[in-house]
C-alpha positions in Angstrom: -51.2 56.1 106.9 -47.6 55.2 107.1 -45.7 54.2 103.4 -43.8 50.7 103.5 -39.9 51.7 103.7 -37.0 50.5 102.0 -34.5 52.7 103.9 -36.4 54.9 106.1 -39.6 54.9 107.9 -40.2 58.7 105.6 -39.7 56.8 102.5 -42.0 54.5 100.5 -41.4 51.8 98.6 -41.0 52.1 95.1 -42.1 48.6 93.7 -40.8 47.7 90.3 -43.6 48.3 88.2 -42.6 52.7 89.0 -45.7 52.2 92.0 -45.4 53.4 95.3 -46.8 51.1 97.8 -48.4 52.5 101.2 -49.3 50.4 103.9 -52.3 51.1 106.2 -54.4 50.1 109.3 -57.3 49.1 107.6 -59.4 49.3 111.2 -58.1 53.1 111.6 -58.8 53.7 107.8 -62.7 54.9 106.7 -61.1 54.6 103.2 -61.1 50.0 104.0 -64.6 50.5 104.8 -65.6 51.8 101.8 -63.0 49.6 99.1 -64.9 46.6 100.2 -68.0 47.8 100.3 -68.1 48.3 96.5 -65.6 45.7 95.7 -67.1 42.6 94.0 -64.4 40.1 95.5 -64.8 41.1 99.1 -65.9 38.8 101.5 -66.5 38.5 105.5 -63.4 37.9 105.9 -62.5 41.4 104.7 -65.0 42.9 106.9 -63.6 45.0 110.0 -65.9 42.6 112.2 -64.0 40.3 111.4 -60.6 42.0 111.3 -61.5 43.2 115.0 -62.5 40.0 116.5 -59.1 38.8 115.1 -57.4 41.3 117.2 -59.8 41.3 120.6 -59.1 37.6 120.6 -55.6 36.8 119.6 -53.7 39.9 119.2 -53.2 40.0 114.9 -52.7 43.4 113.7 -54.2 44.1 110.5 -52.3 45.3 107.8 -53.0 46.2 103.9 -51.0 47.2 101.2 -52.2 49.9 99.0 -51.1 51.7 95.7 -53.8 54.6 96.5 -51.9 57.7 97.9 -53.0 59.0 101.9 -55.1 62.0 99.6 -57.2 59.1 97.3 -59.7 57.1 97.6 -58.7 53.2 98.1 -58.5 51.5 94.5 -56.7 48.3 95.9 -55.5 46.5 98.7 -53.6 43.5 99.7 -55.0 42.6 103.2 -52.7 40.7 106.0 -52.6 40.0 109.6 -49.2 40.1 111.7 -48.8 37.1 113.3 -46.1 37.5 116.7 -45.5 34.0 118.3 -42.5 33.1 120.4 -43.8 29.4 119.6 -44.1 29.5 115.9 -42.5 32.1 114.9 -43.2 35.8 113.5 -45.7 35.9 110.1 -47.7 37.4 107.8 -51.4 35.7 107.1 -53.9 36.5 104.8 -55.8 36.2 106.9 -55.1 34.0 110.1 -58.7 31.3 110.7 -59.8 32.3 107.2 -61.2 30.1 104.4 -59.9 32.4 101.4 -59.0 36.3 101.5 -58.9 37.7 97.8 -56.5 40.5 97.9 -58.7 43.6 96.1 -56.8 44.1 93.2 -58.2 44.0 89.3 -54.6 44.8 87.8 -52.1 42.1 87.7 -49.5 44.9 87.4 -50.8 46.9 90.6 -50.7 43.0 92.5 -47.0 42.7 91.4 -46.2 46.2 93.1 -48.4 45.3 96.3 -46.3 41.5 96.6 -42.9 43.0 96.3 -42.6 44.9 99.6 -44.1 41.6 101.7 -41.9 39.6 99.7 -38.3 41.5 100.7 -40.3 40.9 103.9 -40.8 37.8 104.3 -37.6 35.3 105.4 -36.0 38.3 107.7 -35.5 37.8 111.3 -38.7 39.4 111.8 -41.0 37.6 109.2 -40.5 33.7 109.1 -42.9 33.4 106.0 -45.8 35.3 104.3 -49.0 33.3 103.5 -51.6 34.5 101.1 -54.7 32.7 100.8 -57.1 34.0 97.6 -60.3 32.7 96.6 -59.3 33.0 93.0 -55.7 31.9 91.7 -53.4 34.2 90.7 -53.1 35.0 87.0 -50.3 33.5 84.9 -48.3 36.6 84.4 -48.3 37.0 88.8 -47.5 33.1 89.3 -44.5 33.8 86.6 -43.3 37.0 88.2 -43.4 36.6 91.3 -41.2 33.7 93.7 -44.0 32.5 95.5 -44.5 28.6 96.1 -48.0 27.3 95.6 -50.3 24.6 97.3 -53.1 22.6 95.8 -54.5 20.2 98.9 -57.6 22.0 99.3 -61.2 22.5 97.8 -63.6 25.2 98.5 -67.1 24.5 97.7 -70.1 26.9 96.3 -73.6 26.2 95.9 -76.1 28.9 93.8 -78.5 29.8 95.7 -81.0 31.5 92.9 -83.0 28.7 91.8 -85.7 27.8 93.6 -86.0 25.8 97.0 -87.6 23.2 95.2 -84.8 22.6 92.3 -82.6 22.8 95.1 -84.2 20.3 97.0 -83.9 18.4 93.7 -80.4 18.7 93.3 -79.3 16.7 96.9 -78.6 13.5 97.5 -81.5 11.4 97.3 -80.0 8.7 100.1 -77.1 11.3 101.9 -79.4 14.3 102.2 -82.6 14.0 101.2 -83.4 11.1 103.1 -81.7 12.4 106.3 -83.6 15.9 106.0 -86.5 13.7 105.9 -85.5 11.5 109.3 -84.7 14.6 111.3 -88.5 16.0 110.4 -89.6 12.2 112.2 -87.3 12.5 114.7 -89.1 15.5 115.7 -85.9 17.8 115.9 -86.3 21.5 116.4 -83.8 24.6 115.4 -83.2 27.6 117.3 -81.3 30.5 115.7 -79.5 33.5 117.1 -76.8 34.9 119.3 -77.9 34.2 122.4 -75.3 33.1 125.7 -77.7 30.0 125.8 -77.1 28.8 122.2 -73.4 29.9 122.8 -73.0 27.4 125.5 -74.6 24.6 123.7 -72.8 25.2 120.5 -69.3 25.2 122.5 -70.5 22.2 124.2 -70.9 20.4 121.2 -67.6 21.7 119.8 -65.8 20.2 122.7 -67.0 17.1 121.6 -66.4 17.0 118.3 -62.7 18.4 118.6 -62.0 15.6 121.2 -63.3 13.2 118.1 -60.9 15.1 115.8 -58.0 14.6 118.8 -57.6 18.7 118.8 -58.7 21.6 121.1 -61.0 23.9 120.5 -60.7 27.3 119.2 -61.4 29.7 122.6 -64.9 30.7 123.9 -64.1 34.0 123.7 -63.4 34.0 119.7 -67.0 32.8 119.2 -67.5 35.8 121.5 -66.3 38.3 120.4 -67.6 37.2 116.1 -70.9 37.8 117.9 -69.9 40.8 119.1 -68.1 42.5 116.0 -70.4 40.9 113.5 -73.4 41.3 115.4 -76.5 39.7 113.1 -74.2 38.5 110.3 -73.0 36.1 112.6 -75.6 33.3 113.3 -75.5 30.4 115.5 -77.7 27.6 114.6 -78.9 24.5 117.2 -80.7 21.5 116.1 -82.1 19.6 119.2 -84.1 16.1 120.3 -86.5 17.8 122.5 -84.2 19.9 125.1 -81.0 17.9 124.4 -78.3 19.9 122.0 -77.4 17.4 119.0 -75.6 19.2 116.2 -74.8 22.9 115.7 -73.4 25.0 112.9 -72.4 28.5 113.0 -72.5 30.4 110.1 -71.8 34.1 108.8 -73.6 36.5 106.2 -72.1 38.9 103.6 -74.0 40.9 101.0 -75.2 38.4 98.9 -73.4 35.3 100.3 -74.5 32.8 103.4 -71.3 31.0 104.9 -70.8 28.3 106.9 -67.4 28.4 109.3 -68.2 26.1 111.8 -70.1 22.7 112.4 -70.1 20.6 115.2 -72.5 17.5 116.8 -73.3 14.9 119.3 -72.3 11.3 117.8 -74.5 9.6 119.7 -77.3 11.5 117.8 -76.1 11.4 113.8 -78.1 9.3 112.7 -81.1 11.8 113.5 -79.9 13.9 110.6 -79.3 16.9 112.7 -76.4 18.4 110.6 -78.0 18.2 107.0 -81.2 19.4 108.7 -79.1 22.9 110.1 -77.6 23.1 106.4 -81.3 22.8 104.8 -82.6 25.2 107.5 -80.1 27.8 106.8 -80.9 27.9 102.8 -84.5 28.5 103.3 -83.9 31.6 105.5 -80.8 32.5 103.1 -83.5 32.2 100.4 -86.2 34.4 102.5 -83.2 37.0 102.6 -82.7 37.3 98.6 -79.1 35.7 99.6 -77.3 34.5 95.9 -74.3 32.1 97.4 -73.7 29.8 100.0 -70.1 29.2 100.7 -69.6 26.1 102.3 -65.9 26.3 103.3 -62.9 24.9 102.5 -62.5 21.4 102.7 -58.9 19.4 102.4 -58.6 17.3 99.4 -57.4 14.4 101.4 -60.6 14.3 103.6 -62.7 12.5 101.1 -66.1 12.4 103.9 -66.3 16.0 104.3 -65.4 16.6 100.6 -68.4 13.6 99.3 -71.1 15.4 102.2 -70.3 19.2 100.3 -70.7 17.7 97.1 -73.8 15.7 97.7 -75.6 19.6 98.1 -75.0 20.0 94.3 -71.9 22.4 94.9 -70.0 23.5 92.6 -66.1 22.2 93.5 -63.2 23.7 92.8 -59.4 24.2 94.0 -58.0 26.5 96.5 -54.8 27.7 95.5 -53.0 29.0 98.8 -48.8 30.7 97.8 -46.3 31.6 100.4 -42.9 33.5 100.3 -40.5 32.8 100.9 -40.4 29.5 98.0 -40.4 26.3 99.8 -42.6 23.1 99.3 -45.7 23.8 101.7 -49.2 22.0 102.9 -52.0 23.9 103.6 -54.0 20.8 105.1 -52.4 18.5 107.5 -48.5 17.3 107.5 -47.5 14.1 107.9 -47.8 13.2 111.6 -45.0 13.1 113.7 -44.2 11.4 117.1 -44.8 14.6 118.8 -48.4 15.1 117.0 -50.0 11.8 118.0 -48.5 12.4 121.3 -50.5 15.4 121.5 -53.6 13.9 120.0 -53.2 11.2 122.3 -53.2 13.7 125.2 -55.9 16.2 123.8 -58.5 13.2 123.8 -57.5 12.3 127.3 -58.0 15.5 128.7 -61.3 17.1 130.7 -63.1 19.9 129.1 -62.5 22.5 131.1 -58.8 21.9 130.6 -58.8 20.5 126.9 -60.5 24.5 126.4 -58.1 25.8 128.2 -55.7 24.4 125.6 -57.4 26.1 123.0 -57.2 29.4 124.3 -53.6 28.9 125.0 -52.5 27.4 121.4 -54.7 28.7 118.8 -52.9 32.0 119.0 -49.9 30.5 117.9 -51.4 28.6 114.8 -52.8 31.3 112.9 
């Protein structure tokens, strides 16, 4: 465990509030293993599968902040990823490809000590900007306190997952979701579920298409890789298909009590079978057989009124995702404005072969973080 320094790599901080504030490798540190195991507001994306998979595939360093002395057991943390780009410059994440990341804290005093060292951080030559990303907003007294600028532009969406399958049922769509669940039954479609290299292929094969549709690259094989590997079954691929041909896929990951989705792609040509609502509806019933309470359906930006409407016709509940940053500056946590040099590049991603279009990816996504 090394203490944050002021002056001297011996010394640790000592934050306003009188707390001293250590800073620790939560993948060498049993004590992480054990905060978010009984923490209430930890998620996957606290997990060290996930932290790990991070690292094997794009080089982040995890990092947490801690008021809990080297002796103690972990009370809090403040969980981040370092971010080293020659491209886009050095940062701090929390976390980098993740939906929300809660920092473990029930005192809005002991958050105040944990944002001051990343805060004299962040701005230096060796920390463009700090980016926090909780599932829950800040309190007041935090927001007040600290200098952090804020951002509104996206929704995360929820759906309880304890009534029964048949209120559930209930509570879709009747014309978006119901009757589409029904046309994949008479289209015949079948699911296969798992980790397998085959279901792999077919899911990246089908997120090669629907990134080309978007104008982007894909995220790397080897990150769906290697959240196989480190997650092992709480990582689930899902593929819906019209006898042997792949039409829609989602990929979804499992923690404690909560089911959630990260990744959905599909086949155009075969929408209209109902192939995506049909994963979705397949993915509650086993979350159902496994006692599961949530199902987290992502974020979603505010802008993107289709993919907002098709959450919200599940009967989840939406609300706002409140990202902050350091140092203050007017930020978007969805898409800028477009630029000449964006649709260039969209205009080139959609042009592009797979094999090379992937090959973006893998080269890119580091940087974006």
């Amino acid at each position: 465990m090394t203490p944050t320094t002021s002056e001297t790599p011996e010394t640790a901080i000592r934050a306003k509030t009188e707390m001293t504030v250590y800073e620790i490798n939560p993948l060498r540190d049993p004590r992480w293993q054990d905060l978010i195991d009984r923490h209430p507001r930890a998620s996957v994306f606290h997990s060290n599968g996930w932290l790990d998979a991070l690292r094997r595939t794009y080089g982040y360093e995890p990092v947490a902040y801690t008021t809990s002395g080297q002796d103690e057991p972990l009370k809090n943390g403040l969980l981040l990823c370092r971010i080293n780009s020659w491209l886009t410059g050095n940062r701090l994440v929390s976390l980098p490809f993740s939906d929300h990341c809660q920092p473990l804290v029930d005192d809005p005093v002991e958050l105040l000590a944990l944002l001051e060292p990343i805060e004299k951080t962040a701005g230096s030559k060796t920390c463009k900007y700090v980016e926090l990303r909780p599932l829950i907003p800040f309190d007041l007294e935090v927001e007040r306190e600290s200098h952090l600028s804020s951002d509104d532009s996206l929704y995360i969406h929820m759906l309880d997952l304890r009534p029964s399958l048949d209120s559930l049922f209930k509570g879709f769509h009747k014309s978006q979701i119901q009757r589409r669940l029904n046309r994949a039954q008479t289209e015949g479609l079948t699911i296969q579920e798992g980790q397998s290299d085959e279901l792999l292929r077919d899911f990246f094969h089908l997120m090669l298409m629907t990134r080309r549709r978007h104008r982007l690259p894909p995220q790397p094989m080897d990150w769906f890789r290697n959240l196989l590997a480190c997650l092992g079954k709480q990582a689930v691929i899902r593929v819906a298909y019209k006898e042997k041909t792949p039409v829609a896929s989602i990929f979804t990951l499992t923690w404690n009590r909560t089911l959630v989705y990260k990744y959905g792609c599909s086949d155009s040509a075969f929408n209209n079978m109902g192939g995506t609502p049909f994963l979705f509806w397949h993915a509650i019933q086993e979350a159902k057989k496994q006692d599961l309470e949530e199902f987290d359906f992502g974020r979603s930006e505010v802008a993107n009124e289709g993919l907002v409407n098709f959450k919200d016709h599940w009967g989840s509940t939406r609300t706002t995702l409140r990202y902050y940053r350091y140092p203050w500056t007017q930020f978007t946590a969805s898409s800028e404005k477009k630029n000449w040099k964006t649709r260039l590049a969209e205009q080139v991603f959609v042009r592009l072969p797979d094999p090379c279009l992937a090959l973006t990816g893998k080269l890119l996504y580091r940087h974006i973080g």
